[in-house]
C-alpha positions in Angstrom: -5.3 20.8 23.3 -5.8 17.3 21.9 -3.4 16.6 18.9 -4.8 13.9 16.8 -2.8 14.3 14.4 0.6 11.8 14.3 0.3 11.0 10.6 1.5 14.0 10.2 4.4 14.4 12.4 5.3 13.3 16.1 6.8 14.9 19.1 10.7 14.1 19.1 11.1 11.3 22.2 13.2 12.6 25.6 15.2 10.1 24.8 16.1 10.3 21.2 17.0 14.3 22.3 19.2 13.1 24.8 21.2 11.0 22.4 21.2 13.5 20.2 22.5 16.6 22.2 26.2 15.2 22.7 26.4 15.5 18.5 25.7 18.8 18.9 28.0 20.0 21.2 31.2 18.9 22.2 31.2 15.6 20.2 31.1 17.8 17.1 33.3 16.4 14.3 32.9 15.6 10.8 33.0 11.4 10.3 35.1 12.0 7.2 37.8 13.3 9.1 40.9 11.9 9.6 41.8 12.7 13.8 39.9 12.2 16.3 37.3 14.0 16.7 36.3 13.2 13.6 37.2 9.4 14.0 34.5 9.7 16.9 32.1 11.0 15.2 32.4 8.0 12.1 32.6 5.9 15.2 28.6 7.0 16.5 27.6 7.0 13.1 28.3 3.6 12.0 26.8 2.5 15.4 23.6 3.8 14.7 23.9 2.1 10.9 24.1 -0.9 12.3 21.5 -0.3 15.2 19.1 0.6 12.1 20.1 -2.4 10.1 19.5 -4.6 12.8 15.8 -3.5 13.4 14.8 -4.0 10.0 16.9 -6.9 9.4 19.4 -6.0 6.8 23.2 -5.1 6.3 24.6 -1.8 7.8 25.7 -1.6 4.6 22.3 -1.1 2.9 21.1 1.4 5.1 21.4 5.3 3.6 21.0 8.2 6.4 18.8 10.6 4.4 16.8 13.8 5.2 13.7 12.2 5.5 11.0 10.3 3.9 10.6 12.5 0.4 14.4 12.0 -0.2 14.3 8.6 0.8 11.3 7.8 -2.2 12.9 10.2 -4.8 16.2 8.5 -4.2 14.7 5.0 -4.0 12.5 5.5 -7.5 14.8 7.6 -9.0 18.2 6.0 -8.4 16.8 2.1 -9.0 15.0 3.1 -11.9 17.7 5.3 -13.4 20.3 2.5 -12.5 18.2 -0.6 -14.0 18.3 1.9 -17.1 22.0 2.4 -16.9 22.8 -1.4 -16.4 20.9 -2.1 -19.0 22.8 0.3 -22.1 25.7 -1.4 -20.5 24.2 -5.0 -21.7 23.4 -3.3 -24.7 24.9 -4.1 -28.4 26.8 -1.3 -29.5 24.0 -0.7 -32.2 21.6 -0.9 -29.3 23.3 2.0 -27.6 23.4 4.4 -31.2 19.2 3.5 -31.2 18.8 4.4 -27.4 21.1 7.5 -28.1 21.3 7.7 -24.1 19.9 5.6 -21.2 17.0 3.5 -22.4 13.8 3.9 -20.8 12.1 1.6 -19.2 8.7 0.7 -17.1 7.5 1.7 -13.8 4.5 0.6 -12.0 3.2 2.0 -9.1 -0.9 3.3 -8.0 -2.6 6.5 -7.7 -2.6 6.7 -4.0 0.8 7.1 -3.2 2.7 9.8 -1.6 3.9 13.1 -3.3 6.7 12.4 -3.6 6.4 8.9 -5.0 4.1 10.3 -7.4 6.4 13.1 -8.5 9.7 11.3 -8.8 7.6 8.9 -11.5 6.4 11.8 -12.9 10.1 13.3 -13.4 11.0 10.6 -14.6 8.4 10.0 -17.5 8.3 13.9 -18.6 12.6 14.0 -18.5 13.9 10.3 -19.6 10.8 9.1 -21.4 10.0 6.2 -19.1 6.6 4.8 -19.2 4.6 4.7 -15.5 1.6 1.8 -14.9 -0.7 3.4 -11.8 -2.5 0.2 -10.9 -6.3 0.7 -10.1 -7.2 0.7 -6.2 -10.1 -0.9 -4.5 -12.8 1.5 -3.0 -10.9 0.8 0.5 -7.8 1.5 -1.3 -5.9 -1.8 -1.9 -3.9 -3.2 -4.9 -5.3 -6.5 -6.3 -1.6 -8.4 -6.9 -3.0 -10.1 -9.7 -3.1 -6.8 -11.5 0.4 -6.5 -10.5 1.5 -9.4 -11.8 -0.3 -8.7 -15.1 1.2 -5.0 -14.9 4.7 -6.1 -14.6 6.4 -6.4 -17.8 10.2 -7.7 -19.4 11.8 -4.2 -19.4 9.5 -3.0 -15.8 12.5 -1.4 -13.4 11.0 -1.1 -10.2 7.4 -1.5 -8.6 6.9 1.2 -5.9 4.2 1.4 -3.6 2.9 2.5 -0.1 3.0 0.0 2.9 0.2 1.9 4.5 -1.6 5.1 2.8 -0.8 8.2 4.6 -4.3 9.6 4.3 -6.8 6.4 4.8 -4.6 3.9 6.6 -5.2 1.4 4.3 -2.2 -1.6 5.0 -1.6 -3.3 1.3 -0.9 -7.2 1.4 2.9 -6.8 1.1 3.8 -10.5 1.3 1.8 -11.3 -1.5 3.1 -8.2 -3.4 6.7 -9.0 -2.4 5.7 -12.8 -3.7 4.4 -11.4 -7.3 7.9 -8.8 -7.4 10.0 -11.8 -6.7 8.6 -14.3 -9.2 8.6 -11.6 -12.2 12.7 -10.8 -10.4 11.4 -7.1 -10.2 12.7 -5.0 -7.7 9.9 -3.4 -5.0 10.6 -0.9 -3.3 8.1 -0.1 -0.3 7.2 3.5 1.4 7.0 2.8 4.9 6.6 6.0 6.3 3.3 5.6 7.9 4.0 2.0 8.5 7.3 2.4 10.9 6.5 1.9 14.3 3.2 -0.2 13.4 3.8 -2.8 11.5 6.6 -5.2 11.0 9.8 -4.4 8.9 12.1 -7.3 8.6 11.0 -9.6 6.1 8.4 -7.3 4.0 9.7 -9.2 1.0 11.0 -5.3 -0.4 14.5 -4.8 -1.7 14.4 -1.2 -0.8 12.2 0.5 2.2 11.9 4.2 3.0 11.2 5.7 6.4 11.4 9.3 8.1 12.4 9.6 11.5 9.8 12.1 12.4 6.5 9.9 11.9 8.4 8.2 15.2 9.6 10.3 17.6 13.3 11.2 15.8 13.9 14.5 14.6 12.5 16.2 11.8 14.7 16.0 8.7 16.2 12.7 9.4 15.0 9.6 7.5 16.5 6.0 5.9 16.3 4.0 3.1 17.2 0.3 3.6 18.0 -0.8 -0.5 19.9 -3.8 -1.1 23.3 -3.1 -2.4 23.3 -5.5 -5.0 21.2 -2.8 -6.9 22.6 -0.4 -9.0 21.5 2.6 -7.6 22.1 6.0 -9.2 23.0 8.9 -6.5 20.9 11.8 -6.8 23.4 14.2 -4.7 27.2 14.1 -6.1 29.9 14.9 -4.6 31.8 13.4 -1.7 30.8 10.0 -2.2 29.8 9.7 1.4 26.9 6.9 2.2 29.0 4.5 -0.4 28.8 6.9 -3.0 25.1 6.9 -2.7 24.7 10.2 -1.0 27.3 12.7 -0.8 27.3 15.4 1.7 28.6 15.1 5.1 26.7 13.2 6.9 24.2 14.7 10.1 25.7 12.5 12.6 22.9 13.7 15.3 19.9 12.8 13.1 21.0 9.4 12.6 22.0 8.9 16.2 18.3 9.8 17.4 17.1 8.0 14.1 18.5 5.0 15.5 17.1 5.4 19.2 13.8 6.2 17.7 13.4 3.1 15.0 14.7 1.1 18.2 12.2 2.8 21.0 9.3 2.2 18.3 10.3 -1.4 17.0 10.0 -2.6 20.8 6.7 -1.0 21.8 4.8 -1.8 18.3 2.9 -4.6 19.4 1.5 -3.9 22.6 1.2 -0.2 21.4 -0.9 -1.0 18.2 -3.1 -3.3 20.0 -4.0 -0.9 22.5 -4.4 2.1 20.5 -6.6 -0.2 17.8 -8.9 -0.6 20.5 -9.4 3.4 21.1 -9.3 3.9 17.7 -12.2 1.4 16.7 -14.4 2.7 19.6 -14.0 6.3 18.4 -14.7 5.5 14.8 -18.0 3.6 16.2 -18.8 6.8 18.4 -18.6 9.0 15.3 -20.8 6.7 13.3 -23.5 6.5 15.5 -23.2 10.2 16.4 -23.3 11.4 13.1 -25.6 10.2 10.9 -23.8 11.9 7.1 -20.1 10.3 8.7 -18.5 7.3 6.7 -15.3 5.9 7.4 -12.8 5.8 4.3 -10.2 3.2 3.7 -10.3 -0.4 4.4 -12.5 -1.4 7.5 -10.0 -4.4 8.8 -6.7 -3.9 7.0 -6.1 -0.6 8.3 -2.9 1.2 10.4 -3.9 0.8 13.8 -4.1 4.7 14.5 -5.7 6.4 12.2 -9.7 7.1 11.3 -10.6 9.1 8.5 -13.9 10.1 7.4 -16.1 12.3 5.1 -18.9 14.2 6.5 -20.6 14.9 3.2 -22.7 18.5 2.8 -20.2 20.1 4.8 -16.5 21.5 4.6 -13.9 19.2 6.2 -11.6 22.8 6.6 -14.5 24.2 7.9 -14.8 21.1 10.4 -11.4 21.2 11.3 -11.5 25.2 12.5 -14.6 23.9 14.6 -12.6 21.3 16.1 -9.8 23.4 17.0 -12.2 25.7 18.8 -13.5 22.5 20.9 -9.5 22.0 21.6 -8.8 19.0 19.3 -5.7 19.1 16.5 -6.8 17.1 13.7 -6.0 17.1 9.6 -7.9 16.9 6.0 -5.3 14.5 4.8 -1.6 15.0 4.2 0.4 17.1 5.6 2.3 17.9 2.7 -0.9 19.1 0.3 -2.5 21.3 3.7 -4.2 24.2 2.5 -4.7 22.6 -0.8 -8.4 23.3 -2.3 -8.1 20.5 -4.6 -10.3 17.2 -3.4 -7.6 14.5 -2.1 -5.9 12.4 -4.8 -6.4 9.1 -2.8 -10.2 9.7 -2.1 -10.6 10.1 -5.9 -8.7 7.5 -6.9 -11.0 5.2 -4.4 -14.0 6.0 -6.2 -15.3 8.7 -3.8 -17.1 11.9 -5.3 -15.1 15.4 -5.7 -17.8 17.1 -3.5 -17.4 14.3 -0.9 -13.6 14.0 -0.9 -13.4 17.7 0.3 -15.3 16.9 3.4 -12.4 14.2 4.7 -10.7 14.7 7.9 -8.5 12.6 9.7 -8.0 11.3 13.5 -4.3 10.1 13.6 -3.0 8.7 17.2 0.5 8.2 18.4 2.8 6.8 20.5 1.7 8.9 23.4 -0.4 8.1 26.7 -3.6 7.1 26.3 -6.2 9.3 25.4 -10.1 10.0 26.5 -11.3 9.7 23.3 -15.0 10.0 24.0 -15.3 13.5 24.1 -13.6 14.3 20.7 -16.1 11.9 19.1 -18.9 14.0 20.9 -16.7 17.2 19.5 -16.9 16.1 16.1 -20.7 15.5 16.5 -20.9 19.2 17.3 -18.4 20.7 14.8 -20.3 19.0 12.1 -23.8 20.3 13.6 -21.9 24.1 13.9 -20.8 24.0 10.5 -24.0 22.0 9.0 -25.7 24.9 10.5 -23.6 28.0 9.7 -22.4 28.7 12.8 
């Protein structure tokens, strides 16, 4: 079996489990307690905040251990945009705060391509505090123009929040510029990197706040980071504790982040040589597919693209429908996210790009990893067939 299909999760490294195990076992204690075997386990976990910092090139002090990715966006766009609200009633004239009655809201902007749970926390946060969301228009490959940014961004606009790299086309978005337009208008940005750790660079994206989850690179599932610059008022969504600088009570999984750190290291070091190889396979397959299959087009941007993943539609035929044929033919592949599987609705990204409903419900997408190198001919000769089987009702 051939499991194309990394964007969605990865195999936890040996050697991420190995640093892990210790954790959970004899080196068991709670880092908040006061002896030592809780003193060692505050000991291991403040290594691995600093090991984090240090890849992407900020203070151990900024880095949050979370439970993955989705917590790491809702706390990200939630807590920055409900604590630029909160400084702001502070600033506020008395009268002010009697006309705002509560927290005043304020302005978002992010696209219609993002993640779930980027989309979701903006969407909380419009229906239950009354803040106002701009989804800037994509390009038919998927990419923000950062003029319309810069046009989008307003006086009282909180946070700008968008995706490094789309989880579903691969599309990369011209961060440096974006981190250019955030910085002139002194808005904070605040960058999902979930598909973007362990392929593109981290340190100096320009973002004041970055999410990643450990198992899109080879940590455990259910263990994830947000980098956010402490100079931000940043409202907690768990209370309690105050553990993570009273940014995320609850005692802390020391293991996660130990093998979170090993991972973000193991990646960081292999990214270059690793994305330039598996480009390579990746573009060869996509021009394999192309010429086999006549109805195939590749979505997302041709050049500025993650360097594993290839995504297509095969229109006139069911992607799900491709996807069992595949699996038959031994090859593990996806119709987008993981986190809207089984969904019949067309994808939100390939809609938003411009692509048809009836078209978008034909996507499927090829995702590599960190792995060892693949034959990839033969799955571009078994997509060529699971295409003609379905095409043809059998």
């Amino acid at each position: 079996m051939l499991y194309l299909d990394h964007a969605a999760t990865t195999p936890v490294r040996a050697e991420v489990r190995e640093a892990m195990l210790p954790y959970l076992s004899e080196r068991f204690g709670n880092p908040s307690s006061h002896h030592t075997v809780g003193e060692a386990a505050a000991d291991a976990l403040s290594d691995a905040r600093r090991r984090v910092a240090a890849v992407l090139g900020v203070r151990a002090g900024d880095i949050v251990f979370t439970s993955g990715g989705t917590e790491a966006n809702n706390l990200a766009i939630k807590g920055l945009a409900l604590g630029a609200a909160a400084a702001r009633a502070e600033r506020d004239s008395p009268a002010d705060r009697r006309a705002h009655a509560a927290i005043p809201a304020v302005h978002i902007v992010t696209t219609p391509i993002e993640h779930e749970s980027v989309l979701a926390s903006c969407e909380y946060l419009e229906r239950f505090h009354g803040f106002t969301v701009t989804r800037l228009p994509v390009s038919s490959t998927g990419r923000v123009d950062p003029n319309d940014l810069a046009a989008a961004i307003r006086p009282d606009t909180a946070l700008v929040t968008l995706g490094y790299a789309n989880n579903e086309i691969g599309t990369i978005q011209d961060v440096s510029r974006i981190a250019e337009v955030c910085t002139a208008a002194r808005t904070p940005l605040h960058l999902d990197a979930v598909q973007a750790a362990g392929w593109l660079p981290l340190r100096s994206t320009g973002a004041d706040a970055l999410s990643i989850a450990g198992h899109k690179i080879g940590a455990a599932p259910g263990s994830g980071v947000l980098a956010v610059r402490g100079r931000l008022p940043l409202e907690p969504l768990l209370h309690g504790g105050g553990q993570e600088r009273d940014r995320r009570s609850g005692t802390e999984n020391v293991a996660a982040a130990v093998g979170f750190a090993v991972a973000l290291e193991r990646a960081e070091a292999e990214r270059e040589a690793l994305a330039a190889r598996v480009a390579r396979r990746r573009d060869a397959f996509s021009a394999r597919v192309l010429a086999l299959v006549p109805q195939a087009r590749l979505t997302g941007d041709p050049v500025h693209r993650l360097p594993g993943t290839a995504s297509f539609t095969f229109a006139g035929v069911s992607g799900e429908s491709v996807l069992l044929e595949l699996e038959r033919r031994g090859v593990v592949s996806s119709s987008g996210s993981a986190c809207a599987a089984g969904s019949d609705e067309p994808s939100h990204v390939l809609l938003a790009c411009g692509i048809a409903p009836e078209v978008a419900q034909t996507s499927v997408r090829f995702t590599l990893g960190h792995g060892p190198d693949l034959d990839l001919e033969p799955v571009a000769d078994a997509v060529a067939d699971a295409v003609a089987a379905v095409r043809s009702g059998g």
